[in-house]
N, C-alpha and C positions, 0 to 999 in steps of 0.2 A: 391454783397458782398461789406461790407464797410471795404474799404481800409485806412480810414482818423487816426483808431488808429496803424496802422501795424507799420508805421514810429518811432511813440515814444517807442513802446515797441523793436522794432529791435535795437533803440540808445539804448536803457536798457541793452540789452541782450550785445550788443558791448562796454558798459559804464565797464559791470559788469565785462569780458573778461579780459579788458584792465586793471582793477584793479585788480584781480586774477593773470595775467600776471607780473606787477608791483611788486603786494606780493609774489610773488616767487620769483621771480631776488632779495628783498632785504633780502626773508632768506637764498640764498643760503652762504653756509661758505666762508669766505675772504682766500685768498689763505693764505698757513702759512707762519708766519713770518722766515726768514730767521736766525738762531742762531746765524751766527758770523756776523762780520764786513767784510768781504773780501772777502765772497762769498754770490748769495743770494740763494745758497741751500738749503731748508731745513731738516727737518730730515725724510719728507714721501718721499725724492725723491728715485725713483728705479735707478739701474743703470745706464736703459734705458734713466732712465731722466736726467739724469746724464749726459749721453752720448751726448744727446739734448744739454745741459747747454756747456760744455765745448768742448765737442768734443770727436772722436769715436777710439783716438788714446793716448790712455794714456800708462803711465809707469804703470805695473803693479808688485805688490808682496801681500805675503801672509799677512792680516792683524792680528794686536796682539787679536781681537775681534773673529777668524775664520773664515774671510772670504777673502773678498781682499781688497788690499789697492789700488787705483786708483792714480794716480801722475799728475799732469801736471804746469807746467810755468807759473807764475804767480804775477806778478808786484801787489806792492804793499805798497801804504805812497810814493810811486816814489824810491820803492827798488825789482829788480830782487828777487824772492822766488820763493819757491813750496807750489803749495795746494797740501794738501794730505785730502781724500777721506776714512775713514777706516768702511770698513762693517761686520758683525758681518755673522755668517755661515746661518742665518735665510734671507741673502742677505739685512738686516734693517741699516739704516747709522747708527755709535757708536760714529764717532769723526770727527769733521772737522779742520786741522790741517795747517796754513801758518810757512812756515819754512825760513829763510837767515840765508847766512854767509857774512864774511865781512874778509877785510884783519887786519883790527884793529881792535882791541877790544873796543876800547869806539865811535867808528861805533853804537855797540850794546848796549853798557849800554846805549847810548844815547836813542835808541829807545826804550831801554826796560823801560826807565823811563816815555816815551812818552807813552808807551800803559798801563802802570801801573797805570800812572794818569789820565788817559780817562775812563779805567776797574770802579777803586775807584770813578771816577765822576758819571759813569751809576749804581752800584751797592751801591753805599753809603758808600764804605768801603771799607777796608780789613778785610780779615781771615787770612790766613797763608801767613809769607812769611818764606823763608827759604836761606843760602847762594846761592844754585843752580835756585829757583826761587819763585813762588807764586802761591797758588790757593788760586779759590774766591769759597767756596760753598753755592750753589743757587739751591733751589728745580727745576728749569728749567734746571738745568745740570751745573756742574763746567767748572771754567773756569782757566786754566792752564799755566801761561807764565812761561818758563825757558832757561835758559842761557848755554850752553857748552863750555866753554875758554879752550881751552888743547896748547900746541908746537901744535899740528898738523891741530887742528880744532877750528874753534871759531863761533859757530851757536846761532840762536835766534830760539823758536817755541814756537808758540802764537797756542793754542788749545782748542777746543770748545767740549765739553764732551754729547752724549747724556745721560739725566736722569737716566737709566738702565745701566749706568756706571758710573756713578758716585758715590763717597761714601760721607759720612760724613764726618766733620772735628772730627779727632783722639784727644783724652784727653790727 
């Protein structure tokens, strides 16, 4: 038996493999981009993933979406907040939600002018703004900053909408 061509057709067979192998690792999907700034969840993550990401002990209540809303601690710009986590009853994420308070009020307008000009730099713009706050509407899901100043309470929430909740901007 002649063995002198088995060599180069075996490098063929292992050439071919290797590039078969190659082309599949670069079509497989890039993981998904993360919607907001402050978390990098996205919106396919499950609870369970969720659970992974942050951990298996959150504050839990019923979400405005139907399902639940997942809580946990969460520093941010180098300010104490909440992420809040809100799932829809079909268990799919709706809204990724960072929350502060502060004991001063212009604690907040400061930052909220911070996150309004950074929003307007990545989106190219404004839509709406309103005395209470601003949305950006964006076929990738709205994006929601508003203010709560009262005697008792003085909060900031910076909120990241999924597409399926989101609406149009009103006439």
């Amino acid at each position: 038996m002649n063995y002198s061509n088995a060599k180069p057709a075996k490098m063929s067979v292992l050439l071919s493999l290797a590039l078969f192998a190659l082309f599949l690792s670069g079509c497989q999907k890039p993981a998904p981009a993360a919607p907001s700034p402050f978390s990098e969840v996205s919106w396919e993550y499950s609870a369970e993933d969720l659970f992974a990401y942050e951990g298996d002990e959150p504050v839990t209540y019923d979400s405005v979406y139907g399902g639940i809303c997942y809580t946990y601690p969460k520093t941010w710009q180098e300010r104490p907040g909440t992420i809040k986590y809100m799932y829809n009853q079909e268990e799919r994420l709706m809204c990724i939600a960072w929350t502060c308070s502060a004991e001063e009020e212009q604690e907040l307008f400061d930052l909220y002018d911070i996150i309004e000009e950074s929003v307007n730099t990545q989106t190219g713009g404004t839509d709406k703004t309103s005395n209470s706050g601003h949305v950006w509407y964006r076929d990738e899901g709205n994006i929601i900053l508003s203010l709560m100043i009262t005697s008792d309470l003085k909060a900031l929430q910076y909120a990241y909408l999924h597409p399926e909740v989101s609406s149009p901007p009103k006439e």
